[in-house]
C-alpha positions as YAML, in Angstrom:
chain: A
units: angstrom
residues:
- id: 1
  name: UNK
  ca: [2.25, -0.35, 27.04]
- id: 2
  name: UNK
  ca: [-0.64, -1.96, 25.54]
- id: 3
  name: UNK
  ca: [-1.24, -3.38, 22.25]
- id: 4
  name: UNK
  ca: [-1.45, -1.20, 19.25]
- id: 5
  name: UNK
  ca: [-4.60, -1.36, 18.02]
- id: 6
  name: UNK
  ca: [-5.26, -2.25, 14.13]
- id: 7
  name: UNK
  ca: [-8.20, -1.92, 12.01]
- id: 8
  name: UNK
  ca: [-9.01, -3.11, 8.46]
- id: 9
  name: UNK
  ca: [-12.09, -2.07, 6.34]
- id: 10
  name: UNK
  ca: [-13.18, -2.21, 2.88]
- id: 11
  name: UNK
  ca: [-12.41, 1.58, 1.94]
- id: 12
  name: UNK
  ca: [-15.87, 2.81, 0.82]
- id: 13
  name: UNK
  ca: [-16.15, 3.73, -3.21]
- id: 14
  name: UNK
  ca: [-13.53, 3.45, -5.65]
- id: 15
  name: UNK
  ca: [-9.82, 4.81, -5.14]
- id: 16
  name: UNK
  ca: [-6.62, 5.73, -7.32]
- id: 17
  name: UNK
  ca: [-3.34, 5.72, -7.63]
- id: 18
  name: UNK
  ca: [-1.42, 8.36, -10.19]
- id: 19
  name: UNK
  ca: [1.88, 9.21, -10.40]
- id: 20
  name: UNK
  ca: [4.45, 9.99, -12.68]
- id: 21
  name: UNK
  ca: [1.49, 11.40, -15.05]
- id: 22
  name: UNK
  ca: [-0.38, 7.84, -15.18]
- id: 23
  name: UNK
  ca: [-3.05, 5.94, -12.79]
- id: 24
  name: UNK
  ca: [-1.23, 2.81, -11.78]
- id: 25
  name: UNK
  ca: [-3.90, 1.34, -9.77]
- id: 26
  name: UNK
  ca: [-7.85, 1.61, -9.24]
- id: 27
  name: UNK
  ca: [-10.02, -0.81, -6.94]
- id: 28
  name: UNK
  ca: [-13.55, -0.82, -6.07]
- id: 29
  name: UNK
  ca: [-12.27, -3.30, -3.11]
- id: 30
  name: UNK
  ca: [-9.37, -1.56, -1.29]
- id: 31
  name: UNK
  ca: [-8.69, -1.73, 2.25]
- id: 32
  name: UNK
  ca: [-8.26, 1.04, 4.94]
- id: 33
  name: UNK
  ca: [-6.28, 0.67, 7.26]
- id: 34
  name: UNK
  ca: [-5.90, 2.19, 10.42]
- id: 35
  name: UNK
  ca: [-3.17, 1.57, 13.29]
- id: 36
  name: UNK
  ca: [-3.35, 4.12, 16.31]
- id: 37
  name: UNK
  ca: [-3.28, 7.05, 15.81]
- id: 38
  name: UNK
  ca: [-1.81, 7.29, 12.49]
- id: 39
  name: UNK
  ca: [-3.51, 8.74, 9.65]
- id: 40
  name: UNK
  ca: [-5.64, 5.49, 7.75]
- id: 41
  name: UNK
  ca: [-3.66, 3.99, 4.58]
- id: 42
  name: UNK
  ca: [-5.44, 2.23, 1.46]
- id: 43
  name: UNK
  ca: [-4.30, -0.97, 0.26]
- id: 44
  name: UNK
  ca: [-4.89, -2.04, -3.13]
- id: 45
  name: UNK
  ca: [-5.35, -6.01, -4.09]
- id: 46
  name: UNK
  ca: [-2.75, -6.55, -6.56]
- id: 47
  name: UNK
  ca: [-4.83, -7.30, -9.89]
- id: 48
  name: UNK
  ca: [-6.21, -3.55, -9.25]
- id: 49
  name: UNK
  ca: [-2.26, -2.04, -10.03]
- id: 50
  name: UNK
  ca: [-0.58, -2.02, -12.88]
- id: 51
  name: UNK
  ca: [2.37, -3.99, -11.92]
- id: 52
  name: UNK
  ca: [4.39, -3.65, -14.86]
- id: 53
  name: UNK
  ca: [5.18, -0.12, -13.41]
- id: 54
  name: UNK
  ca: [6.88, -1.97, -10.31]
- id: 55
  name: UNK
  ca: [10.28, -3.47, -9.65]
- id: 56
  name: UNK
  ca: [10.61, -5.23, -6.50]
- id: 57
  name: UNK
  ca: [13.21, -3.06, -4.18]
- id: 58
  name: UNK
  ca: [15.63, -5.02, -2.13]
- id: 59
  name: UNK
  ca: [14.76, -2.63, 0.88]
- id: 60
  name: UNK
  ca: [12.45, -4.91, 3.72]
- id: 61
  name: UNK
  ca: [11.30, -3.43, 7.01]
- id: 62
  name: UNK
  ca: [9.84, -4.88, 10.08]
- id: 63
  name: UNK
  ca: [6.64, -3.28, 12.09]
- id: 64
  name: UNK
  ca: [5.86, -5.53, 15.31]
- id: 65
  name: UNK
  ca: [2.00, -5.07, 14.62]
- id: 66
  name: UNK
  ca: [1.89, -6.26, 11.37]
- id: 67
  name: UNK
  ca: [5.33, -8.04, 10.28]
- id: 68
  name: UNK
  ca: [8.12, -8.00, 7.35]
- id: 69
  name: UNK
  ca: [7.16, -5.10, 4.56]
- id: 70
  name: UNK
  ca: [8.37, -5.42, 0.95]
- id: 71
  name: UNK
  ca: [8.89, -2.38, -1.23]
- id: 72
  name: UNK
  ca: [8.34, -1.62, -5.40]
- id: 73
  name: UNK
  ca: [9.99, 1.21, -6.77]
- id: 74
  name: UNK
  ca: [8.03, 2.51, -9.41]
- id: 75
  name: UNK
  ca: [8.99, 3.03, -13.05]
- id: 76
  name: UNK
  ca: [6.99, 6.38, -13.75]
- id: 77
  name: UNK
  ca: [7.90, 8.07, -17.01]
- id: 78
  name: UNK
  ca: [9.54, 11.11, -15.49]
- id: 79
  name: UNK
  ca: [11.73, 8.33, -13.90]
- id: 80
  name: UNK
  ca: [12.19, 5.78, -11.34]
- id: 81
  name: UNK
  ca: [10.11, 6.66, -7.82]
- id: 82
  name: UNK
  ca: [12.31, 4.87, -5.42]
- id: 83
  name: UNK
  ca: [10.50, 2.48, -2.72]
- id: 84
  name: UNK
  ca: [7.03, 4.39, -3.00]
- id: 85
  name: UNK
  ca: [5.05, 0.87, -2.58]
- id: 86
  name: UNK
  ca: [5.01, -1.49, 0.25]
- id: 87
  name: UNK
  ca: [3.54, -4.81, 0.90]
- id: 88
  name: UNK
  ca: [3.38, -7.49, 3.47]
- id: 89
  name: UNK
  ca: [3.38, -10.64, 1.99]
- id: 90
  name: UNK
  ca: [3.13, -12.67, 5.35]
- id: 91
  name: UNK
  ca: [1.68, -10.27, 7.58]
- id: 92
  name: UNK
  ca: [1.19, -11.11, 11.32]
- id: 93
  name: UNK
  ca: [-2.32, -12.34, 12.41]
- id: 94
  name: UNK
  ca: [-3.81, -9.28, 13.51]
- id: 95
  name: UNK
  ca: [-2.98, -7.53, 9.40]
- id: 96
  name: UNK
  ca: [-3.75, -10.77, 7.84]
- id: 97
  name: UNK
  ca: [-6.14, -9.28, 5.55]
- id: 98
  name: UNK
  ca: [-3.67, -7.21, 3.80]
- id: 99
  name: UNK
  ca: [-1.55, -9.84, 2.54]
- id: 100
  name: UNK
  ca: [-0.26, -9.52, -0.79]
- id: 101
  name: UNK
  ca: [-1.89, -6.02, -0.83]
- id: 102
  name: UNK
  ca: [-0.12, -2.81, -2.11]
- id: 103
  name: UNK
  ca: [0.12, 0.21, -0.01]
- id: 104
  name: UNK
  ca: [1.44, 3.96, -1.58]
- id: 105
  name: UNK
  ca: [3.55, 6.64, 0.23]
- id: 106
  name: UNK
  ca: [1.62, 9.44, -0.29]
- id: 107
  name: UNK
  ca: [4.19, 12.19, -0.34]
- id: 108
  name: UNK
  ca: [5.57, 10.02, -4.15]
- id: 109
  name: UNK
  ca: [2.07, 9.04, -5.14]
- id: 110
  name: UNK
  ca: [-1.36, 10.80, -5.37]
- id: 111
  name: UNK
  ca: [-4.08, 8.24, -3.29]
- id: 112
  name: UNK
  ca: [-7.57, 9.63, -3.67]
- id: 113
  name: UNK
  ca: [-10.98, 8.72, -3.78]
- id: 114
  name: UNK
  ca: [-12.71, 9.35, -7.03]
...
């Protein structure tokens, strides 16, 4: 099995994050990322979100491409969206961009170009 393959490119124009009725994040300098054949995720540098919404999850994960994930749940009005952000703090070499960078699970958070 080869390597898998990962990508990482300023995501053209500016994108958003809402949930819970409220935008949470907005960056003219987000990152796309794209690993195989998965569909490409946005990353958002941390002074674009609001990160008063998040509380740092205890839930980690590993991915062998790009390292140890942390997750935020987020404290949306309507209540509290369990571990809808991840991050890599210390990404391996090959995602070393993203560090520190915030990623959204789409199916708890709206991510759109605007």
């Amino acid at each position: 099995m080869g390597k898998q393959r990962i990508t990482i490119k300023p995501a053209a124009g500016t994108w958003v994050v809402r949930t819970g009725g409220a935008v949470i994040a907005e960056s003219k300098n987000a990152l796309e990322l794209t690993e195989a054949d998965y569909p490409p995720v946005i990353y958002f540098p941390r002074e674009d979100v609001a990160m008063a919404f998040l509380d740092a999850s205890e839930q980690t994960s590993t991915c062998p491409f790009k390292g140890e994930a942390g997750y935020f749940h987020i404290a949306a009005k309507s209540g509290t969206i369990e571990n809808a952000v991840w991050t890599y703090e210390n990404p391996l070499e090959d995602a070393a961009e993203i560090a520190g960078y915030l990623a959204f699970f789409t199916d708890k958070a709206t991510v759109e170009r605007v």
